[in-house]
C-alpha positions as CSV (number, residue, x, y, z in Angstrom):
1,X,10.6,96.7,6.2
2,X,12.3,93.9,4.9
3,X,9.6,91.3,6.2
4,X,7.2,93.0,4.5
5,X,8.9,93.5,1.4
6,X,9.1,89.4,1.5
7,X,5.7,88.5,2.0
8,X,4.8,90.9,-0.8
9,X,7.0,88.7,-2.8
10,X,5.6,85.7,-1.7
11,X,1.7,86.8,-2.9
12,X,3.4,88.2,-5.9
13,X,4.6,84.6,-6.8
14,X,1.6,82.8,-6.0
15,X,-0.6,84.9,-7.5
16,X,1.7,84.3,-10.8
17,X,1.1,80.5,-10.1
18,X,-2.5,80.6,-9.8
19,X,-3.1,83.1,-13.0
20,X,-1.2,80.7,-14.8
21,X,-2.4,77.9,-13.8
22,X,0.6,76.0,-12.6
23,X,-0.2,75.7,-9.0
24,X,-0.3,72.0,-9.4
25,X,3.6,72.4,-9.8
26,X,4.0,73.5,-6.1
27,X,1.7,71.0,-4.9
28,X,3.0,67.6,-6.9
29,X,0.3,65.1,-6.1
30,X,0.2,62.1,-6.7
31,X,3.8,61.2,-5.9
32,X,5.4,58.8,-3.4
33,X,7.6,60.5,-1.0
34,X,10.8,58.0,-2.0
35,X,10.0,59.5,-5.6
36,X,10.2,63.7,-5.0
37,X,13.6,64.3,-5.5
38,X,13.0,63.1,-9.2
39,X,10.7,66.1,-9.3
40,X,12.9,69.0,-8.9
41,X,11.3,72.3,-10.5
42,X,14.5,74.3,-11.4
43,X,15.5,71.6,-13.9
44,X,14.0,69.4,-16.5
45,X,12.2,66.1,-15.8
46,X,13.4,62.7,-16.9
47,X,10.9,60.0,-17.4
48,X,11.6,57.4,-14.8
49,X,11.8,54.7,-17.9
50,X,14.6,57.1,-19.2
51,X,12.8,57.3,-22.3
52,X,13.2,61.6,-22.6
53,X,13.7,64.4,-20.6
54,X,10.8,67.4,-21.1
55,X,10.5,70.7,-19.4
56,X,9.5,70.5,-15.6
57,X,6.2,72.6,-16.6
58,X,5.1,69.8,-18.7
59,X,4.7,67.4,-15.4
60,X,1.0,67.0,-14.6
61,X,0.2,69.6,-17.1
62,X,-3.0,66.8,-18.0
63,X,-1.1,65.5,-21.4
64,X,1.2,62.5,-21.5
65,X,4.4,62.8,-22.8
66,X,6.2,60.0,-21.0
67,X,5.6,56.7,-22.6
68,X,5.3,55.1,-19.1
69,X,3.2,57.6,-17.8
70,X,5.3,59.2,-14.9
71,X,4.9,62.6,-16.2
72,X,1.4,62.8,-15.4
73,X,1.2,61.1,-11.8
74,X,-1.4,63.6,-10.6
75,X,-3.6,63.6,-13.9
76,X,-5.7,60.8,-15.5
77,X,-4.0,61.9,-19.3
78,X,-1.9,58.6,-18.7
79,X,-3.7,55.5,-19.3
80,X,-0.4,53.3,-17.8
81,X,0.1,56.2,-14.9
82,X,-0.1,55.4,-11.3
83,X,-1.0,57.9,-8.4
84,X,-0.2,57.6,-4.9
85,X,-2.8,57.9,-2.2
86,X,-0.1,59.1,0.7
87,X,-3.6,57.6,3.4
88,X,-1.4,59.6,6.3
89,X,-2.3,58.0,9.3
90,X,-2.7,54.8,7.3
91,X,-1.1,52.9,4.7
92,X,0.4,54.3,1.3
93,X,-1.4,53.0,-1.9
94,X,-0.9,53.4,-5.5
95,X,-3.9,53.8,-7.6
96,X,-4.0,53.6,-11.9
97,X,-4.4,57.3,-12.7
98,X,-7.3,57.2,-14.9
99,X,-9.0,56.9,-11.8
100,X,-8.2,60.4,-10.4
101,X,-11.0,62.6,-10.6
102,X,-13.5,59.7,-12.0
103,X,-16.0,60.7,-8.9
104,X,-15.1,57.7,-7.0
105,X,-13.1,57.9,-3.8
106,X,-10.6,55.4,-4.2
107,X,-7.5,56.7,-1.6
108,X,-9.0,56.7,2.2
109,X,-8.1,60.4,2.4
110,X,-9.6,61.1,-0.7
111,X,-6.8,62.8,-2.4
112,X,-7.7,61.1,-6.0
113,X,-10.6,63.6,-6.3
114,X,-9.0,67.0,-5.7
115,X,-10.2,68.7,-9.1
116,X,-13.8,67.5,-8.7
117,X,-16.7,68.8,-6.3
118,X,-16.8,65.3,-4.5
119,X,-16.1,65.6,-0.8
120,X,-14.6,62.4,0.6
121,X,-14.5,61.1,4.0
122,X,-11.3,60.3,5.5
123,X,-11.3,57.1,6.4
124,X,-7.8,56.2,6.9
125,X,-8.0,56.2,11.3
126,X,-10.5,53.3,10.6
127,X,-9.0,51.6,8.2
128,X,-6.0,52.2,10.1
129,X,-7.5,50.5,13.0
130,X,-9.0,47.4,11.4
131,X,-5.6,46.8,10.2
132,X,-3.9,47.0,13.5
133,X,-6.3,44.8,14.6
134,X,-6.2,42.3,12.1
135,X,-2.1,42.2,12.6
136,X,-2.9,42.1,16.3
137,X,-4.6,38.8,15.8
138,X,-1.8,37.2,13.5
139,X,0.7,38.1,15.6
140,X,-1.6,36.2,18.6
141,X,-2.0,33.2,16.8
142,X,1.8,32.7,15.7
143,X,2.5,33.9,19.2
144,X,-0.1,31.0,21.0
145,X,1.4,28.6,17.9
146,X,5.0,29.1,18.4
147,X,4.5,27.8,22.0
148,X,2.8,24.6,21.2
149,X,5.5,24.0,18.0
150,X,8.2,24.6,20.7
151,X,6.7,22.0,22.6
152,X,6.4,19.8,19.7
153,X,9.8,20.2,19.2
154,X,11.0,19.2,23.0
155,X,8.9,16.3,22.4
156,X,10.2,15.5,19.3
157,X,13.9,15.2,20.6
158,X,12.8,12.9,23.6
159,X,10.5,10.6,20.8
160,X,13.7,10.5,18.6
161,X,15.9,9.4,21.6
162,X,13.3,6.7,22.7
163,X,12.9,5.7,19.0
164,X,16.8,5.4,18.9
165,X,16.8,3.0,22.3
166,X,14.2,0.6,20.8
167,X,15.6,0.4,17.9
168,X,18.6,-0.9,19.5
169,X,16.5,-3.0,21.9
170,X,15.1,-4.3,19.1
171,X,17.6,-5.2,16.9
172,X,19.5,-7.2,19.7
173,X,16.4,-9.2,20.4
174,X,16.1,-9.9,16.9
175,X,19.3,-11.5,16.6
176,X,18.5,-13.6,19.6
177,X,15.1,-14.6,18.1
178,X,16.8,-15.2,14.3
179,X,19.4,-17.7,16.8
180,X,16.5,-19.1,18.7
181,X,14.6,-19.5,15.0
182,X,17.7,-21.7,13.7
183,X,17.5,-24.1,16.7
184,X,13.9,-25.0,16.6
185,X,14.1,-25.7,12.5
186,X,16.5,-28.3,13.8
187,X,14.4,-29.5,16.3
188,X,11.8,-29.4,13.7
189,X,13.7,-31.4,11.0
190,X,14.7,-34.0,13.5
191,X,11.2,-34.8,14.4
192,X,9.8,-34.6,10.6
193,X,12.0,-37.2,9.8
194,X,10.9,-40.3,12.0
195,X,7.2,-38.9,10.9
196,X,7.6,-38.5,7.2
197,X,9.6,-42.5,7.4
198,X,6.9,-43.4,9.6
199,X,4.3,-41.7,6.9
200,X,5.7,-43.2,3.9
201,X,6.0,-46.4,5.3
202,X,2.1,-46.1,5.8
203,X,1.3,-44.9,2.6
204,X,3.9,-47.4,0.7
205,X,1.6,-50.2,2.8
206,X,-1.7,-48.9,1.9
207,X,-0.6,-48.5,-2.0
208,X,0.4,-52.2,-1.9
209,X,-2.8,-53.2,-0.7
210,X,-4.5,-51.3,-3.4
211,X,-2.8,-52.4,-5.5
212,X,-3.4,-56.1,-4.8
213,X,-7.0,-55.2,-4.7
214,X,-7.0,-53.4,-8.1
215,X,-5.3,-56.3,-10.0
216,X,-8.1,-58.7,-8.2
217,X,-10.8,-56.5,-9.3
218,X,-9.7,-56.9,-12.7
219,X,-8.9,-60.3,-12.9
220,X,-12.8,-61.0,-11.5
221,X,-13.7,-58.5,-14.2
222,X,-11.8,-60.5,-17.0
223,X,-12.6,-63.7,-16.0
224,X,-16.3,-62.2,-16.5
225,X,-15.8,-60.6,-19.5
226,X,-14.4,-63.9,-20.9
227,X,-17.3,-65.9,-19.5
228,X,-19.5,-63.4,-21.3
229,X,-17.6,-63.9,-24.7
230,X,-17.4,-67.2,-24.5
231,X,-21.0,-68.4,-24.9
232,X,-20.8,-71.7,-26.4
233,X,-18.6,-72.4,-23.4
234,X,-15.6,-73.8,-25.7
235,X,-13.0,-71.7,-23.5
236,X,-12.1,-70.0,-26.5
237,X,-13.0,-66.7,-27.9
238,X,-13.6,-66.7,-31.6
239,X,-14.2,-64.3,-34.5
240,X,-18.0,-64.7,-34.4
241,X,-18.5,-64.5,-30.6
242,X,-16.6,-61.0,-30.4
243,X,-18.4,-60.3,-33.7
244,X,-21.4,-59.7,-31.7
245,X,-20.0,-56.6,-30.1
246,X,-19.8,-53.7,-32.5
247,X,-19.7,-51.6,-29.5
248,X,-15.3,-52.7,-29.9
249,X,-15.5,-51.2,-33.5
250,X,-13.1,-47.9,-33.5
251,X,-14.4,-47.2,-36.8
252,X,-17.7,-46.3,-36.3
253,X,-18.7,-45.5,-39.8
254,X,-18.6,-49.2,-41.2
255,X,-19.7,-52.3,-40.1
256,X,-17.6,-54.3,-37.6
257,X,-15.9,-56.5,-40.5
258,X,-14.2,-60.1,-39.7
259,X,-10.6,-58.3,-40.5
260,X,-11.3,-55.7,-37.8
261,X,-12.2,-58.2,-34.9
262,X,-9.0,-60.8,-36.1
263,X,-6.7,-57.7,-35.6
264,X,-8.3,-57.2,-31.8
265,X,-7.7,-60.8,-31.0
266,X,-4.4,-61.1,-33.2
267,X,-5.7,-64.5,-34.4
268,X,-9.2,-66.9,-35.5
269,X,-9.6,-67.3,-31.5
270,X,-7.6,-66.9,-28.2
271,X,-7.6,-69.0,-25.0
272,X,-8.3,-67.6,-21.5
273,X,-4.4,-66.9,-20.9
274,X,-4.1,-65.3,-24.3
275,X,-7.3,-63.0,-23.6
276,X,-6.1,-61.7,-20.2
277,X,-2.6,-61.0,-21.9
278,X,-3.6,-59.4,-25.1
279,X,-7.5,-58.8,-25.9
280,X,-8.6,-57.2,-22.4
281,X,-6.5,-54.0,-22.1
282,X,-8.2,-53.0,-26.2
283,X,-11.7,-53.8,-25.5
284,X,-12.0,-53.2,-21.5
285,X,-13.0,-49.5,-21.8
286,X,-15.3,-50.1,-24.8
287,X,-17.0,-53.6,-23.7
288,X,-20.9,-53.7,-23.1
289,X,-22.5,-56.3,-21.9
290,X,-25.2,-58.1,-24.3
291,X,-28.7,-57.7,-23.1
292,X,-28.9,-61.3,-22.5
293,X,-25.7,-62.7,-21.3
294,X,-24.7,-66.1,-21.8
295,X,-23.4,-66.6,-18.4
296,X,-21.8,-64.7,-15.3
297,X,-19.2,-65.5,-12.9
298,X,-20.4,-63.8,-9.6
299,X,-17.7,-61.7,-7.4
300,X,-17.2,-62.7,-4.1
301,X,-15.9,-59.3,-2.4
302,X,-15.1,-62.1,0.5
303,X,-12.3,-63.7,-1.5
304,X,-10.9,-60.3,-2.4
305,X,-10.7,-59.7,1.2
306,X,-9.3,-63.8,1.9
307,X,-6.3,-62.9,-1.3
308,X,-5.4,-59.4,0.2
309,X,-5.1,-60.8,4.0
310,X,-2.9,-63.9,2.4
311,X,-0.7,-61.7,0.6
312,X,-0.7,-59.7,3.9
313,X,0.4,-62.9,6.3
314,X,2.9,-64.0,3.6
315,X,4.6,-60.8,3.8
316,X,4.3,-60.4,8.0
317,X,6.2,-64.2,8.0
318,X,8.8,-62.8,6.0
319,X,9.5,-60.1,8.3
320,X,8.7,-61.8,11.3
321,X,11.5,-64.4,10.3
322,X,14.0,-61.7,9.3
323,X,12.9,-60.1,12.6
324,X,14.1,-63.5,13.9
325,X,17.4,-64.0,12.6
326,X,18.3,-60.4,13.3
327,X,17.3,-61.4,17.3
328,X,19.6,-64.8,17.0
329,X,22.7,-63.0,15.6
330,X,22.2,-60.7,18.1
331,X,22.1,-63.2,21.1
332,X,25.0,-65.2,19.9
333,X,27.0,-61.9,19.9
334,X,26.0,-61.7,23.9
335,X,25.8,-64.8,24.9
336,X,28.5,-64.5,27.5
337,X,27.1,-61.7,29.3
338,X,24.8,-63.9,31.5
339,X,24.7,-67.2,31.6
340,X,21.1,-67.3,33.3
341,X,18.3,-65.6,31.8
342,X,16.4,-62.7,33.7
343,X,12.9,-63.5,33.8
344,X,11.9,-60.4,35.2
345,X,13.4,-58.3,31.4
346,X,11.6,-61.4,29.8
347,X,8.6,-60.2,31.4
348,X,9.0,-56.5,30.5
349,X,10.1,-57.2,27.1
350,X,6.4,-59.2,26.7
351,X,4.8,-56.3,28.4
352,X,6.1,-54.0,25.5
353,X,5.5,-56.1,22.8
354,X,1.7,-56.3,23.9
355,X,2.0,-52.4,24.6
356,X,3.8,-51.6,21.8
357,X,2.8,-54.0,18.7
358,X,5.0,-53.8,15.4
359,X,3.9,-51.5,13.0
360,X,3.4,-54.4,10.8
361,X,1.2,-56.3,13.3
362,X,-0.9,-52.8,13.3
363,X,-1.3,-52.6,9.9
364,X,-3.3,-55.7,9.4
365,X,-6.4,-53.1,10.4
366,X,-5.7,-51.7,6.8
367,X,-7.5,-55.1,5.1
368,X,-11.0,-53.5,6.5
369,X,-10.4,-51.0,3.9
370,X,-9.8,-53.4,1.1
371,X,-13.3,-52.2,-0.2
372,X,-12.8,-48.5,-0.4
373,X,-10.2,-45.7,-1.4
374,X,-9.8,-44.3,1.6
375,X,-6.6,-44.6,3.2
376,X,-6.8,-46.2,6.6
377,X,-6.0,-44.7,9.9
378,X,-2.2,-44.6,11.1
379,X,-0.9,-46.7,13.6
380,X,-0.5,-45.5,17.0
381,X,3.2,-45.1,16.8
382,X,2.9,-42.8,13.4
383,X,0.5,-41.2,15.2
384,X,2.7,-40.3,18.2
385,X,5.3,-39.6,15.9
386,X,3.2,-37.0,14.0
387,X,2.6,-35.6,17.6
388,X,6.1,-35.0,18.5
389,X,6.4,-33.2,14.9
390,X,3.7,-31.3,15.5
391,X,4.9,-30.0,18.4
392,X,8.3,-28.9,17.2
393,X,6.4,-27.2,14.4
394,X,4.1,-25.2,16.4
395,X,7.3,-24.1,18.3
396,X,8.9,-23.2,15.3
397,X,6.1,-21.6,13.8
398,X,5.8,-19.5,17.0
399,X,9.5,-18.3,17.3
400,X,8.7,-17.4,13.1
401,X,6.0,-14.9,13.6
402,X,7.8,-13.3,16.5
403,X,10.5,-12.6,13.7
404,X,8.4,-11.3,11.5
405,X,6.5,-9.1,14.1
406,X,10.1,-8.1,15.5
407,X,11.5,-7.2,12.0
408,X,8.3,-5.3,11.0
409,X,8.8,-3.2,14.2
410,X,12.4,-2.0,13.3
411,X,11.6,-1.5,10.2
412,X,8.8,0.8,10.9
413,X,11.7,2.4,13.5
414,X,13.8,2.8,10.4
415,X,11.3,4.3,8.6
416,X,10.6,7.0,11.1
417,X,14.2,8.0,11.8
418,X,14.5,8.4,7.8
419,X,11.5,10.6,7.3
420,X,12.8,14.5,7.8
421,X,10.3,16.6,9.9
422,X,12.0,20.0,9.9
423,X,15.2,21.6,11.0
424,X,13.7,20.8,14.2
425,X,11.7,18.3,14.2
426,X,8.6,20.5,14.0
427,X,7.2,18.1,11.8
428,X,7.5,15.1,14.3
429,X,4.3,15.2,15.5
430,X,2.7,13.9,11.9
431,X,4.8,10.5,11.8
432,X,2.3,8.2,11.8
433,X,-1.1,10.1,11.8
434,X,-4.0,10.6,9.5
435,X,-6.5,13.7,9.6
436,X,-9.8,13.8,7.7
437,X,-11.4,16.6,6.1
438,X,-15.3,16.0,4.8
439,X,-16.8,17.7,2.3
440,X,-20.3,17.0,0.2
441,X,-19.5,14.0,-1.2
442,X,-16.4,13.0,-0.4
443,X,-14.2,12.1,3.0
444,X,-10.8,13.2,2.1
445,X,-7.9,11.2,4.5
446,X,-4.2,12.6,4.8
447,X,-1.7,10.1,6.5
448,X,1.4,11.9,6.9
449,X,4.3,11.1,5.2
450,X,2.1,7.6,3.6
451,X,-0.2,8.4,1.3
452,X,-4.0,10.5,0.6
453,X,-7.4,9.0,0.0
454,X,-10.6,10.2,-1.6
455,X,-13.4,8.2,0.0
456,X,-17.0,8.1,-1.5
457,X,-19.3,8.8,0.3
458,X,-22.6,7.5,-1.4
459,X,-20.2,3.9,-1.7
460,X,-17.6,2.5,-4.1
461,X,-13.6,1.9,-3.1
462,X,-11.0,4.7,-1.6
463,X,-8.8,6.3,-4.8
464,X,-5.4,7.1,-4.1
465,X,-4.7,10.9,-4.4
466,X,-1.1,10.2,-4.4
467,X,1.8,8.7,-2.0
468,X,4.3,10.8,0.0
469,X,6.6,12.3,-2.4
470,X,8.4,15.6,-0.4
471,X,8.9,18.7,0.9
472,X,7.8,21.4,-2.2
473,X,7.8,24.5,-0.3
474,X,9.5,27.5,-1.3
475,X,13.6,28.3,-0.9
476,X,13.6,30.1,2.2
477,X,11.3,27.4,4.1
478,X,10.9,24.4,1.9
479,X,8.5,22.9,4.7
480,X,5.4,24.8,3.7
481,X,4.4,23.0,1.2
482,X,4.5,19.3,0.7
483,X,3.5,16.5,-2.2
484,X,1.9,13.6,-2.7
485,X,2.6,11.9,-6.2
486,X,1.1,8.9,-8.2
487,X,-2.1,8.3,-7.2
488,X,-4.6,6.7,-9.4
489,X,-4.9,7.3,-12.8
490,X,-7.9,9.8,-14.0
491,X,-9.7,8.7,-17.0
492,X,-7.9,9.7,-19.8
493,X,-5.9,11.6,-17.8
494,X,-2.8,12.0,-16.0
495,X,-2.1,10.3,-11.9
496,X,-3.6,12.0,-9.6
497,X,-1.5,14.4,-7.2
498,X,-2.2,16.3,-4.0
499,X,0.0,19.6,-2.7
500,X,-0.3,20.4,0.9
501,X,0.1,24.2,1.9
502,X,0.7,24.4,5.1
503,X,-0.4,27.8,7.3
504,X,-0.1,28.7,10.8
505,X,-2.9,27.2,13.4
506,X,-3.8,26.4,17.1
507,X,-4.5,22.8,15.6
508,X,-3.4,20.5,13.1
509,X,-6.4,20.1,10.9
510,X,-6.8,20.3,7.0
511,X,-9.3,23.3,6.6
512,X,-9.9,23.0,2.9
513,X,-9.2,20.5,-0.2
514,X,-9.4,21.7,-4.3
515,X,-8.9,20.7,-7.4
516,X,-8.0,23.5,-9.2
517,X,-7.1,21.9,-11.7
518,X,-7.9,18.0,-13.3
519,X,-6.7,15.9,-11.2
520,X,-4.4,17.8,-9.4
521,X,-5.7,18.5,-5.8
522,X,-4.8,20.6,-3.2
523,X,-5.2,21.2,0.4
524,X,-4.5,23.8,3.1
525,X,-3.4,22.5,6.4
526,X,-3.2,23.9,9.9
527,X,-1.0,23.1,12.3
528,X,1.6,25.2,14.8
529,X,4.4,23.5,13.1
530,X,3.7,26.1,10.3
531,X,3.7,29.2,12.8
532,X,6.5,32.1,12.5
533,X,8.8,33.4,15.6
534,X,9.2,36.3,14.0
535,X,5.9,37.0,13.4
536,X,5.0,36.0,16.8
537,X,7.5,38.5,18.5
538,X,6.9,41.6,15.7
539,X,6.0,44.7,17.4
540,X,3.4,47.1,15.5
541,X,4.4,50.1,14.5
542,X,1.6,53.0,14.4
543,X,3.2,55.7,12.2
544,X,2.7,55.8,8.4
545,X,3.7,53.3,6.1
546,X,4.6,53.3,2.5
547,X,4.0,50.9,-0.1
């Protein structure tokens, strides 16, 4: 009786819902779950913003008296409203309200269009299944990427430990190469000095004797100028006879006056010795010869040649007799150290002196160049000097560039053990490597840790995107992202930069390069340094979820 009197109750009350129209009120769409016990119909409601509290009756009553809209969650009356789509079997979704009941199925169970005559498919199991799916496949790839970062990271601990051992090796054998260096520049300086003597001693020779054959040269010229001048043969040069060369006028405007040619010649007329001392040196650049000279002494290039070798013997003598008294000093010294002469050391000492001849006896083969600037040959003993030098330098200059090469290769060591490539060492397997990514018109290079490159492709030079500046990812994993900073200027614009995102892949590849904005580029990079364990070992949860 009881039971009966309940369910009569029950169609009492719901029948009082329905006349009144309030049945919306038992149902409460459009609400997340973690939300309901905010909507509690024995007592008023409080707008989640807190702004006021209305009667419960006013909730979804299609008019919007909350300013943020949560009165109305099951209505469109809200234009800042949102609706939940609870998509059981699928994912939880908030929708704007205004688009409940516009005839468009927006929730996969098509709860948004409960007042109108639309009839929705569910769609939620499918939608459902592309998503497990689609998580399925993430979870793969982080899976298949976490094992090649982890063996990245082995690798990366036996590369840091071999890096570490040459870099030892290397140091040690640069301090036995710098030691090595400092001995040969010895060895060098010891040999350069005998060939630079030897050298000097050459070129102080050859400057002498061209010397002696400049100051012959212009004595033959004088002596022909003054012939020239002198045309009534008087072995004078007067006033009238250098009259007849206005070419010596400096002022070229008048005529070449009497006053003018007295103050070359410092007097009425000049002898020969009085030419050559004072006249020659003013007028020797200027002085033409008259179309008809008077007279001409001829050169004879043979007693240019006759001078230079006398000035040559007279100066051998002298050494040769210096040579001399040096040997007799030296033999009175000895004298009591044998009283009979060796011949056999006489015989040897001629046999070097015909092997060996004195540098000066040599250089008599410079008086075949008395007639040209070129400077003669060396003697075979500078010669075998500069070969001993030579060697020492080549040896020096070997044991150099192995320095260099050896401190290049612990700097680049240094380098590498400075650069940080993640907690651990994910990163390692970039030191040192570039990666190209082509697009229409340009080849765009990465070298990691270095710098990035734009490369024409129609021709024209590389432009630097920017140079390795550091890790720019976010706080919890600042290795996601990295920058590249200072690269060429634009035109009128600022350096150019480059920002690398970096996303989980099988391979380490850059899949795509923008410029989003002027200048500023930016590139998305594979690579299973970028993959997530805890991606990899998630486990997928079928039930319903909630956003």
């Amino acid at each position: 009786m009881s039971s009966v009197y309940i369910n009569l109750v029950l169609i009492s009350t719901l029948l009082t819902l329905v006349l009144s129209g309030n049945v919306e009120h038992a149902i409460l769409r459009g609400i997340p779950t973690s939300q309901l016990p905010k909507y509690v119909s024995s007592k008023p409601f409080s707008c989640l913003d807190g702004s006021s509290t209305i009667p419960f009756e006013f909730v979804n009553d299609d008019y919007c008296d909350c300013r943020d809209g949560s009165d109305e969650p099951g209505t469109s009356a809200c234009p800042n409203g949102r609706f939940f789509c609870e998509n059981k079997g699928y994912v939880g979704t908030i929708i704007p309200s205004h688009f409940v009941g516009d005839g468009v199925c927006d929730c996969c169970d098509g709860t948004d269009e409960y007042e109108t005559k639309i009839v929705c498919n569910n769609t939620c199991f499918e939608l459902a299944q592309k998503n497990q799916a689609e998580r399925e496949a993430r979870r793969a790839l982080h899976a298949a990427g976490v094992a090649k970062k982890l063996e990245i990271i082995t690798q990366s601990v036996v590369i840091k430990a071999d890096r570490e051992e040459r870099l030892k090796e290397f140091e040690q054998n640069l301090q036995k190469l710098e030691s090595e260096l400092k001995e040969k520049e010895e060895l060098k300086n010891q040999a350069e000095a005998p060939e630079n003597e030897a050298k000097e001693k050459h070129q102080k020779l050859w400057e002498e004797q061209r010397a002696i054959r400049e100051a012959i040269a212009r004595d033959n010229q004088m002596r022909e100028m003054f012939a020239e001048l002198d045309t009534n043969n008087d072995t004078l040069i007067s006033i009238d006879e250098l009259q007849k060369h206005p070419e010596l006028d400096t002022d070229h405007e008048n005529e070449f006056t009497v006053d003018e040619v007295r103050s070359i010649l410092g007097a009425d007329s000049v002898n020969f010795e009085e030419f050559n001392v004072t006249v020659y040196e003013q007028i020797s650049n200027s002085y033409k010869k008259l179309q008809e000279p008077a007279s001409e002494i001829p050169v004879d290039l043979n007693d240019i040649a006759a001078s230079t070798e006398a000035y040559l013997k007279q100066k051998e003598d002298k050494e040769v007799e210096q040579q001399e008294q040096e040997q007799e000093q030296e033999q009175d010294q000895h004298h009591y150290e044998e009283e009979t002469p060796n011949h056999e050391d006489d015989e040897e000492h001629d046999f070097d002196q015909h092997e060996n001849p004195s540098p000066m006896a040599t250089s008599l083969e410079h008086e075949k160049h008395i007639h040209d600037d070129t400077v003669p040959e060396y003697d075979d003993e500078t010669k075998r000097l500069i070969q001993i030098a030579d060697q020492a330098r080549n040896e020096y200059n070997e044991i150099e560039r192995r320095v260099h090469d050896m401190k290049r290769e612990v700097d680049d060591l240094k380098r590498q053990s400075d650069v940080d490539v993640g907690v651990h060492g994910e990163y390692a397997a970039f030191i040192d490597q570039c990666y190209d990514y082509e697009e229409r018109e340009y080849t765009y290079r990465i070298c990691m840790f270095k710098d990035a490159k734009q490369i024409p492709k129609g021709g024209g030079g590389d432009v630097t995107v920017g140079y390795w500046d550091s890790w720019v990812g976010p706080a919890d994993n600042k290795y996601l992202k990295m920058k590249y900073s200072n690269g060429a200027t634009c035109w009128n614009g600022p350096a150019r930069s480059l920002t690398v995102t970096f996303r989980c892949g099988i391979e380490h590849k850059p899949v795509d390069v923008r410029e989003p904005t002027r200048c500023e580029y930016a590139m998305i990079f594979e690579t299973p340094s970028a993959c997530d364990e805890k991606i990899a070992s998630a486990t997928l949860h079928h039930g319903h979820e909630e956003f």
